[in-house]
C-alpha positions as CSV (number, residue, x, y, z in Angstrom):
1,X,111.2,31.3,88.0
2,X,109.3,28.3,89.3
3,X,113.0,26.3,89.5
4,X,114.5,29.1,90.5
5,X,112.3,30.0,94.0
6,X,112.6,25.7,94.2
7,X,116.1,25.6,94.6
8,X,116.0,28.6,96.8
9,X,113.4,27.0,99.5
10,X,115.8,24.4,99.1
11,X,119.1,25.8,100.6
12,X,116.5,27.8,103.5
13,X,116.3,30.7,101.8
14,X,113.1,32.6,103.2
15,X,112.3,35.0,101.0
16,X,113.0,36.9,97.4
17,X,113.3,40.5,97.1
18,X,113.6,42.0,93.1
19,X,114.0,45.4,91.8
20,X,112.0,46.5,88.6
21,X,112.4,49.5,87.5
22,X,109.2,52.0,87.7
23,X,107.4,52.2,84.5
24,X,108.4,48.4,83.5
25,X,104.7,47.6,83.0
26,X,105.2,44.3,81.1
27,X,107.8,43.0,83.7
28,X,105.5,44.3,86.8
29,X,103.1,42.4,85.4
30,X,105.0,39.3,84.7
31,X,105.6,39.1,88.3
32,X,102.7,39.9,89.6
33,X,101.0,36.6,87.6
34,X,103.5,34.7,89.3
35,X,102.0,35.8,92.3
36,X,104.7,39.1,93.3
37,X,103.5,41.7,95.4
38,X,105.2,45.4,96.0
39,X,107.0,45.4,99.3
40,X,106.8,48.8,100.0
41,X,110.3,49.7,100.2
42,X,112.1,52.1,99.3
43,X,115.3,51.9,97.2
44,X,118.1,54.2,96.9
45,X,120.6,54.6,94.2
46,X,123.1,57.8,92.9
47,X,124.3,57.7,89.1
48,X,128.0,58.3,89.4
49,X,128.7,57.9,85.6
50,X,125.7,59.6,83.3
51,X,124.2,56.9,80.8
């Protein structure tokens, strides 16, 4: 991740948005020691196609 956010600052890109899924608790957490924060958005989505 650390390479990744590097080479992103480095073309100018201002910030990085993810999407974890609620209930992901070990991948929340994962972020969140790598200093991720909830944005407080809201994200939309419609299942066209059942699982």
């Amino acid at each position: 991740m650390a390479e990744a956010e590097r080479l992103l600052v480095g073309i100018g890109c201002p910030k990085l948005n993810l999407q974890v899924r609620a209930g992901n608790e070990g991948v929340l957490a994962f972020y969140d020691a790598l200093g991720y924060e909830p944005d407080h958005t809201v994200s939309l989505g419609k299942r066209l196609i059942a699982d």
